[in-house]
Backbone bond lengths (Angstrom), bond angles and torsions (degrees), N, CA, C in turn:
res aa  C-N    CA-C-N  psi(-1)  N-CA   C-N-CA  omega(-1)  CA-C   N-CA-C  phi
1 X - - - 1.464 - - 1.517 109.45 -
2 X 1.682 103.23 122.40 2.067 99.92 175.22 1.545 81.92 -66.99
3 X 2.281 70.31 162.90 1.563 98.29 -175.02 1.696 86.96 -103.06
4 X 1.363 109.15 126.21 1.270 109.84 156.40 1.411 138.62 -27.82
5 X 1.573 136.45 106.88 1.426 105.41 -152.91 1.917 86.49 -110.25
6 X 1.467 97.44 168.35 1.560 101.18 -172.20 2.009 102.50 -125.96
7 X 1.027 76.60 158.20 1.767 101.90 173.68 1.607 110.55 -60.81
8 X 1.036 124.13 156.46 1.246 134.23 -167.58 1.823 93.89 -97.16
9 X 1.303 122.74 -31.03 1.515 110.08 148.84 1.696 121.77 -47.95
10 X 1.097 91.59 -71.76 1.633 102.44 175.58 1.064 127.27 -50.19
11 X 1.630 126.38 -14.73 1.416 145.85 137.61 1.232 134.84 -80.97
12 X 1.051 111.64 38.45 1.637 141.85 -170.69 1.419 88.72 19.28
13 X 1.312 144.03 61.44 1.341 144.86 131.95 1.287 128.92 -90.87
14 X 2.041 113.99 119.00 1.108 127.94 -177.24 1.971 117.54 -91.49
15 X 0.675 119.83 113.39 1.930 103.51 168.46 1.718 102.93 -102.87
16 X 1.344 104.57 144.56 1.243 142.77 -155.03 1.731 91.26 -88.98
17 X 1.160 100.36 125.10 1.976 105.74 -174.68 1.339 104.45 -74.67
18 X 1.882 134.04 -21.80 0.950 128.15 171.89 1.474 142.90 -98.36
19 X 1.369 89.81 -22.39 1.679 99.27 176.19 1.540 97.04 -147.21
20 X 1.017 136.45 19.84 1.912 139.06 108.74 1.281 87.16 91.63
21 X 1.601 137.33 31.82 1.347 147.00 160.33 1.600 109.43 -58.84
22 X 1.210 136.35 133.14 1.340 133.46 -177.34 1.558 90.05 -104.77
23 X 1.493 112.03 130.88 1.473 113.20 -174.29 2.015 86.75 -145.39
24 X 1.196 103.10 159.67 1.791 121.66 -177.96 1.200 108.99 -69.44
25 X 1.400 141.45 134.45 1.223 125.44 169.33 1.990 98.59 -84.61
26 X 1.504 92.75 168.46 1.024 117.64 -157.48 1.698 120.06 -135.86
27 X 0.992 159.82 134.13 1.533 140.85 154.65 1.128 106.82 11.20
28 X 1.338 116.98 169.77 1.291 133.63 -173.17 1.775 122.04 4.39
29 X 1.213 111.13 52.22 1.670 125.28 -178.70 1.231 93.49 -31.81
30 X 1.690 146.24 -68.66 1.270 121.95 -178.11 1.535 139.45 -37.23
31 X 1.704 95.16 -37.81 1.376 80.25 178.60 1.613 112.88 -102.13
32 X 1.275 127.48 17.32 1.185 126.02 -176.39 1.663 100.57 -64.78
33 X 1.809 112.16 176.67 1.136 114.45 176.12 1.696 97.50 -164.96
34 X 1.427 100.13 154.34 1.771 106.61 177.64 1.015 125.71 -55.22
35 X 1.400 123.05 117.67 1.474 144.41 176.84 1.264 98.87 -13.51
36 X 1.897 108.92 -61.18 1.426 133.62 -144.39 1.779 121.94 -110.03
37 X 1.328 94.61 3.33 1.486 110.36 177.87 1.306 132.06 -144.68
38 X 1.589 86.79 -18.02 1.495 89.40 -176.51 1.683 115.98 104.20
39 X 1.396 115.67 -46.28 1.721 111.13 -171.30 0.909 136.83 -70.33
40 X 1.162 140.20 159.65 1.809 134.03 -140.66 1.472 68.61 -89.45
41 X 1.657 99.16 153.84 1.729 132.16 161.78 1.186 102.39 -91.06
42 X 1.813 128.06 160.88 1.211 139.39 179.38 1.548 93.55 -166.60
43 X 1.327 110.99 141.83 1.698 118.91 176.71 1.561 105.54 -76.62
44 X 1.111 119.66 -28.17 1.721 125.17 168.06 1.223 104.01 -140.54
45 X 1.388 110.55 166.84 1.498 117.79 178.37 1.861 114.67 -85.85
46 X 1.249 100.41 142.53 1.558 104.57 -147.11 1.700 102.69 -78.28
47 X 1.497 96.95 152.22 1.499 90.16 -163.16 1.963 120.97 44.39
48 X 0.847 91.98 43.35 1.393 58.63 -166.42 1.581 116.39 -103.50
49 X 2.014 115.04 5.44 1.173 84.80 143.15 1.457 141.75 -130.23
50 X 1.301 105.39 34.16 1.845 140.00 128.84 1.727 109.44 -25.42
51 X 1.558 103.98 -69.55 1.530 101.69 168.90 1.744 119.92 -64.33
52 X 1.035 128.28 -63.84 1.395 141.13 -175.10 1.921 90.52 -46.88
53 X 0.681 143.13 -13.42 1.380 128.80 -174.89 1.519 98.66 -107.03
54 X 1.559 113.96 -33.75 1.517 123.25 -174.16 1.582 98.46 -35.97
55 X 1.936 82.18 -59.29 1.525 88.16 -132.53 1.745 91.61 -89.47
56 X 1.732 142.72 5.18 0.967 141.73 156.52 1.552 115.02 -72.14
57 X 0.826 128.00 -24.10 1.828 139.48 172.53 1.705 93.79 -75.08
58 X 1.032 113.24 -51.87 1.756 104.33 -168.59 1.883 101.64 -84.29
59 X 1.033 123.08 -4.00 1.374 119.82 161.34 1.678 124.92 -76.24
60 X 1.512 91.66 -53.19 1.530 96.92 155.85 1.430 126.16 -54.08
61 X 1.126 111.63 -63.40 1.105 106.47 167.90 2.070 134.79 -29.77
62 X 1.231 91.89 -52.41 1.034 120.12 -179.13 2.092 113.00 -72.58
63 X 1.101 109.72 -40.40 0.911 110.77 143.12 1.638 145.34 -23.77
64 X 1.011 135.12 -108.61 1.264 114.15 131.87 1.729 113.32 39.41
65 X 0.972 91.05 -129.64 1.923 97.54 176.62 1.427 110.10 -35.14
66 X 1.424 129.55 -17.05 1.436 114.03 169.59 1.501 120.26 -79.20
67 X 1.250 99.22 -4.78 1.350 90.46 -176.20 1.580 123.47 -140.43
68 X 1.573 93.34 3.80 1.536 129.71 165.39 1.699 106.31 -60.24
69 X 1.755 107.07 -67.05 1.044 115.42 -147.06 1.743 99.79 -120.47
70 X 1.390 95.21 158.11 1.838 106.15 -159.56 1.748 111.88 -61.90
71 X 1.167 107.55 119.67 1.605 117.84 -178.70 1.547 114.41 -101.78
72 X 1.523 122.30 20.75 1.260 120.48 133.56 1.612 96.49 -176.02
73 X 1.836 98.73 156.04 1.300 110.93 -169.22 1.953 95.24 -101.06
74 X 1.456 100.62 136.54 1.773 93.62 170.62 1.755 86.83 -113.91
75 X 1.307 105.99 158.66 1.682 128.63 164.70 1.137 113.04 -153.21
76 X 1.682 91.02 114.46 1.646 110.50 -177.86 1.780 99.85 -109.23
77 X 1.374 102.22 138.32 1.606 108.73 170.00 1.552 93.73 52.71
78 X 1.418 141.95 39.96 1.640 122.17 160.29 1.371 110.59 84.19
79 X 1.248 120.25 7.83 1.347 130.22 171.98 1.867 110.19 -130.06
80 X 1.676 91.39 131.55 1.737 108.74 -148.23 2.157 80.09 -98.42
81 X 0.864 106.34 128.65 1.685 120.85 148.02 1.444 134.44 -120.47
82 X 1.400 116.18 102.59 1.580 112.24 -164.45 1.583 104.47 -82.92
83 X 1.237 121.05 156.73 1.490 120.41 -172.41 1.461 104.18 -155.48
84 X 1.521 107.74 109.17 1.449 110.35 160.60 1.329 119.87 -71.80
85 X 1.546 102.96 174.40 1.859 95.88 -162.55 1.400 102.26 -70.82
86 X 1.251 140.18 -44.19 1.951 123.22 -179.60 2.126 94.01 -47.57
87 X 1.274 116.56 -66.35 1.046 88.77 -170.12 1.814 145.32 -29.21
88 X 2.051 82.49 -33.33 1.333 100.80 -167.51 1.685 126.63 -74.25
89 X 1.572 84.33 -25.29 1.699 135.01 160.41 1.892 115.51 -34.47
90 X 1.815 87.17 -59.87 1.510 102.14 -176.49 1.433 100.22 -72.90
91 X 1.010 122.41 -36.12 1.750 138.70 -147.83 1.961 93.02 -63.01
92 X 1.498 85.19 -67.02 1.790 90.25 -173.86 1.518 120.79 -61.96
93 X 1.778 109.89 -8.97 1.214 101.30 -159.80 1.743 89.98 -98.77
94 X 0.855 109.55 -23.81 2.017 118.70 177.84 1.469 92.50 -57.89
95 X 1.399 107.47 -51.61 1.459 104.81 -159.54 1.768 109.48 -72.32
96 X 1.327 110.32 -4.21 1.301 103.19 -173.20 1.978 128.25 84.46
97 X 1.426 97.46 21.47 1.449 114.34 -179.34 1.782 101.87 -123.88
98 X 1.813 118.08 56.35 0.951 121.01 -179.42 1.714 109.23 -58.00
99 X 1.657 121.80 -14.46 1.532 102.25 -147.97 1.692 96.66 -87.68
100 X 1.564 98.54 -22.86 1.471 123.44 174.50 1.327 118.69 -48.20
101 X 1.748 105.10 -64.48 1.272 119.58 160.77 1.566 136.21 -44.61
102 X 2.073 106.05 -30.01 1.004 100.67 167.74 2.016 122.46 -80.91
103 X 1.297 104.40 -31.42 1.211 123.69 170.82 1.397 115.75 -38.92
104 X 1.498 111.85 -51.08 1.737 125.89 -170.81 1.716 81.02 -68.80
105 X 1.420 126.18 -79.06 1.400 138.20 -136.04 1.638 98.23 -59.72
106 X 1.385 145.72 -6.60 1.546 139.87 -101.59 1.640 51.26 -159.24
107 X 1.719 125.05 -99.15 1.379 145.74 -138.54 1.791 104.36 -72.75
108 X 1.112 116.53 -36.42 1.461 124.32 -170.19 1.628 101.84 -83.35
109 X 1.461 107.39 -48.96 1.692 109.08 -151.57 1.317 104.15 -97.04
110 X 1.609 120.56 -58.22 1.388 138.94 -160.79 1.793 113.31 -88.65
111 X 1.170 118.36 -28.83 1.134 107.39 -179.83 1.467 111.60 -84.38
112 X 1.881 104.58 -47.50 1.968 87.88 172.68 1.592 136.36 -64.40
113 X 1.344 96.38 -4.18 1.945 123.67 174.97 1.491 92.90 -69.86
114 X 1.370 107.58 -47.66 1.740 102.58 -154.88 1.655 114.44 -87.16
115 X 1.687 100.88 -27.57 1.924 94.90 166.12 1.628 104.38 -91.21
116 X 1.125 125.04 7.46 1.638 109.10 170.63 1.917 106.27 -76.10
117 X 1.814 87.39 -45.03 1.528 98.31 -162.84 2.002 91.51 -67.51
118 X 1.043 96.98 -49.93 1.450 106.30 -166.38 1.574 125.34 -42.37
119 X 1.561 112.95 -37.75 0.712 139.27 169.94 1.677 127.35 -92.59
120 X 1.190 107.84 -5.75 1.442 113.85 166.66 1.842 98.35 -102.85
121 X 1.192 134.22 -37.71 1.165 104.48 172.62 1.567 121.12 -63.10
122 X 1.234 111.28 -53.49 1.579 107.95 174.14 1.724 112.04 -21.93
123 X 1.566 127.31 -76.89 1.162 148.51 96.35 1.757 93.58 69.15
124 X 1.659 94.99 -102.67 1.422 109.48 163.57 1.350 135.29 -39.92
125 X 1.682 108.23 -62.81 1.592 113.15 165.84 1.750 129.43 -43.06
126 X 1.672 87.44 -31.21 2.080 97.71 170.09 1.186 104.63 -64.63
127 X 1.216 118.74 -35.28 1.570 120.10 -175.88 1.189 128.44 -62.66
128 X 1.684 98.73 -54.26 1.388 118.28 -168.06 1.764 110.85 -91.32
129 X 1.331 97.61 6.35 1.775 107.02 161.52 2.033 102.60 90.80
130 X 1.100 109.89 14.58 1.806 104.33 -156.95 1.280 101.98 -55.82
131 X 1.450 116.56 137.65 1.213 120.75 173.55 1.690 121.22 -109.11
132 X 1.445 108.32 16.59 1.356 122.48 164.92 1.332 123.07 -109.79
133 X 1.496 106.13 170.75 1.652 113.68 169.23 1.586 102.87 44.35
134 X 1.297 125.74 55.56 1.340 147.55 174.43 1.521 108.98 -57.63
135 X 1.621 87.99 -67.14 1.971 103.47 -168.21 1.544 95.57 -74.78
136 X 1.260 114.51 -36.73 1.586 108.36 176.00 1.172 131.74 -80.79
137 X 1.289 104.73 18.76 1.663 121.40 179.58 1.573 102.53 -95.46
138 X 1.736 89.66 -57.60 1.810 121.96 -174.89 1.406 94.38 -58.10
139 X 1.334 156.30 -35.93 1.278 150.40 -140.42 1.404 105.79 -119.02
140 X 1.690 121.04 -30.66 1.259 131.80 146.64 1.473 123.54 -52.40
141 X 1.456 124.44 -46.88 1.366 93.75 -178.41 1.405 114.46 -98.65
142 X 1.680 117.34 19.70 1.404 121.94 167.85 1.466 125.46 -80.55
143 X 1.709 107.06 -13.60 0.936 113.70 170.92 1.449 99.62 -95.29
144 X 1.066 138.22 -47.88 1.860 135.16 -169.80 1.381 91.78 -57.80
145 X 1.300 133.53 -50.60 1.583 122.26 163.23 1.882 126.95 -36.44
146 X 1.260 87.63 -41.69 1.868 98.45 -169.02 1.866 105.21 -74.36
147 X 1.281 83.66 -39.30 1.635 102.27 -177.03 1.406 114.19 -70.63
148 X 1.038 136.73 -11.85 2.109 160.23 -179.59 1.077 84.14 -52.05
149 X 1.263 122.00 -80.05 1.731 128.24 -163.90 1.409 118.28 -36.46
150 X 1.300 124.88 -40.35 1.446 139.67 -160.09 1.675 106.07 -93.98
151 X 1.789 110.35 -11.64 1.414 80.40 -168.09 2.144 109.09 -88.90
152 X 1.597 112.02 12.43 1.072 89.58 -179.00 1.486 106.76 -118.14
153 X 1.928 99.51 69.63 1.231 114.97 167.18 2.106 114.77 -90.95
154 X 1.005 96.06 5.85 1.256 104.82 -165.49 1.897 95.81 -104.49
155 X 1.104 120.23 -55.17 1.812 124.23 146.12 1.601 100.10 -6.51
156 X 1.959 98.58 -88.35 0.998 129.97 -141.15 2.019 105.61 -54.16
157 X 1.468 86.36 -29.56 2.118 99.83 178.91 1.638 96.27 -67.81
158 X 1.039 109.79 -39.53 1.421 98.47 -154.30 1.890 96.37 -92.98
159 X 1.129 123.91 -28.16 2.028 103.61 160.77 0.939 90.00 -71.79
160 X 1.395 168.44 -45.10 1.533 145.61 -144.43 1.799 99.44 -78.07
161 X 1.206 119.78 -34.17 1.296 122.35 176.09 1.100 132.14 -102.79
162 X 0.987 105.08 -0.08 2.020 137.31 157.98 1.575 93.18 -57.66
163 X 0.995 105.79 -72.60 1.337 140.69 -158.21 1.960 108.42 -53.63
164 X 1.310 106.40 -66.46 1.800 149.03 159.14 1.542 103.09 -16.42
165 X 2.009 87.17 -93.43 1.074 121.37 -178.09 1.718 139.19 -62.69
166 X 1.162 114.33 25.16 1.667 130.33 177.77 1.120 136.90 -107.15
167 X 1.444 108.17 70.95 1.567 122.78 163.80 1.248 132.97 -55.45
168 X 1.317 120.92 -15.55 1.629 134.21 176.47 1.980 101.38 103.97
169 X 1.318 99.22 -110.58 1.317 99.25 175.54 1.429 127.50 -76.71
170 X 1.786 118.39 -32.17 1.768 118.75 175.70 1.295 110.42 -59.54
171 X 1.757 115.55 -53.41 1.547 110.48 -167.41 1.662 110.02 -133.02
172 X 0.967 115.78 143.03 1.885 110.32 174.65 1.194 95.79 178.66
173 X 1.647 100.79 140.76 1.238 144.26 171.63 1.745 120.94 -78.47
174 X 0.818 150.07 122.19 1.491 151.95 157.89 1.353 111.87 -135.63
175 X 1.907 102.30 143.32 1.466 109.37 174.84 1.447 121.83 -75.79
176 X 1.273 111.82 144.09 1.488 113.73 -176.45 1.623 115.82 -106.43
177 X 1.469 111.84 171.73 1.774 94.23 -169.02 1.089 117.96 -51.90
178 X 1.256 122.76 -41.60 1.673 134.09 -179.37 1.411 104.69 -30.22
179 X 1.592 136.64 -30.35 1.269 104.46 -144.01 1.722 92.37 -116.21
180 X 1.524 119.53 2.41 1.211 134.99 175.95 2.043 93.36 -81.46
181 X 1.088 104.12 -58.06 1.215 103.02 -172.70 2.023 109.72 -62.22
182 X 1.074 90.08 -21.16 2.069 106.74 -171.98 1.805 97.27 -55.47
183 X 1.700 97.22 -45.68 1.178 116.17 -142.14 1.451 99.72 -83.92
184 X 1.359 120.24 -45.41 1.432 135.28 171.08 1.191 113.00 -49.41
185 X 1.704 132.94 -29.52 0.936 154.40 176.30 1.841 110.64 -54.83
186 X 1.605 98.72 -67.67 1.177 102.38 173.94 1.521 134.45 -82.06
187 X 1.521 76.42 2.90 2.335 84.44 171.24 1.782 87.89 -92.24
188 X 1.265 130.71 -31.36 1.327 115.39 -171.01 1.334 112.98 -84.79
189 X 1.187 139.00 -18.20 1.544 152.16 152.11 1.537 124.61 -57.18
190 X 1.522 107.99 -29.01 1.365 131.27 172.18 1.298 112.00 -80.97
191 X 1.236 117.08 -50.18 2.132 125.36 169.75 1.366 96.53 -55.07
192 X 1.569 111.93 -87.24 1.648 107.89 -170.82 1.658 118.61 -43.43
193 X 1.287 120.03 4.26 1.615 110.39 162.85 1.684 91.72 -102.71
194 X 0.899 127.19 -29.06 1.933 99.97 -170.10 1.401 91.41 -117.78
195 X 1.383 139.34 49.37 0.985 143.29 90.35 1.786 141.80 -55.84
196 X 0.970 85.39 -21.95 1.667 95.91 -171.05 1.344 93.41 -91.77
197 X 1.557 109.08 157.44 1.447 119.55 -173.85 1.526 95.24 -138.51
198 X 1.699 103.01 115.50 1.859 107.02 -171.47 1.032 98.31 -70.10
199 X 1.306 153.51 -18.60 1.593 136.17 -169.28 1.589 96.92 -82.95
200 X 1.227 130.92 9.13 1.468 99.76 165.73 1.572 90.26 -97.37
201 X 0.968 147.68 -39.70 1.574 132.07 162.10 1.620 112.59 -7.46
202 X 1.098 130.67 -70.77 1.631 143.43 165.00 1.432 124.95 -44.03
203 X 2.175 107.93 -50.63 1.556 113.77 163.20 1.637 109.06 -64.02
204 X 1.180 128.45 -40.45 1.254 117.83 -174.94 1.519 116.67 -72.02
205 X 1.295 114.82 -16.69 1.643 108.34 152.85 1.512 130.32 -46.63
């Protein structure tokens, strides 16, 4: 006969959100704190998916205008052309710098599409109780996590050519709203992943 195995809740085991020490829970779990650091213990992370929805609604949201409206202005010879990123998209691919073009379209378009969506289904399935595709849920948003870092490669082109590109009056580069709003985007995509706590993926089974 298997031995029933139990949850590390159900084994009054706490890990420490900062320095990831597994310590016993004890009386008053709220006010306990790490042996080894000091930081308050919690059996899940609080609110946290109150926050993770916060801050996925204000990404979407936010969205939108990043990619609506022009995320940098060029002016050549005294004449201003604003260009959102598809424009900027078409721009490199005329010019014959498709790998560029794929890079922007991959980092700008497809990856913040894919942790909004990505992360709102997970999201949903906690909700709606799913009792499948568990590890492939858990393994999905470890990558939409890993992938956070990379999406403000589209920023990062445009100071490099801020920067590059400044002739005074023939040629110059400036950022346009788009890329304030781009950017807000990926700080709010970045919270709602370390907000979220994957073990309710498993409790919501």
């Amino acid at each position: 006969m298997e031995k029933e195995s139990l949850t590390a809740r159900e084994a009054g085991l706490l890990n420490c959100l900062d320095c990831n020490l597994l310590t016993t829970k004890g009386e008053g779990v709220l006010q306990m704190r790490c042996p080894r650091c000091g930081a308050r213990l919690h059996l899940r992370k609080t609110n946290g998916m109150a926050r993770t929805w916060a801050m996925l609604i204000t990404s979407m949201i936010l969205l939108f205008p990043a990619n609506l409206l022009p995320i940098m202005t060029v002016t050549y010879l005294g004449e201003k052309e604003p260009n959102t990123i598809i424009e900027g998209i078409e721009h490199f691919i005329q010019s014959g710098d498709y790998f560029i073009a794929i890079i922007i379209f991959f980092a700008s378009i497809l990856v913040p599409i894919f942790k909004v969506v990505g992360i709102m289904l997970i999201m949903i399935s906690i909700q709606k109780r799913w009792k499948t595709w568990l590890r492939h849920r858990t393994l999905m948003f470890r990558v939409i996590k890993f992938i956070g870092r990379w999406s403000m490669l589209d920023i990062f082109v445009i100071a490099v050519m801020v920067a590059l590109v400044n002739l005074g009056t023939l040629t110059s580069i400036k950022p346009a709203p788009a890329a304030t709003y781009f950017a807000a985007v990926v700080i709010s995509t970045m919270l709602a992943s370390n907000t979220f706590d994957t073990r309710l993926i498993w409790e919501g089974a």
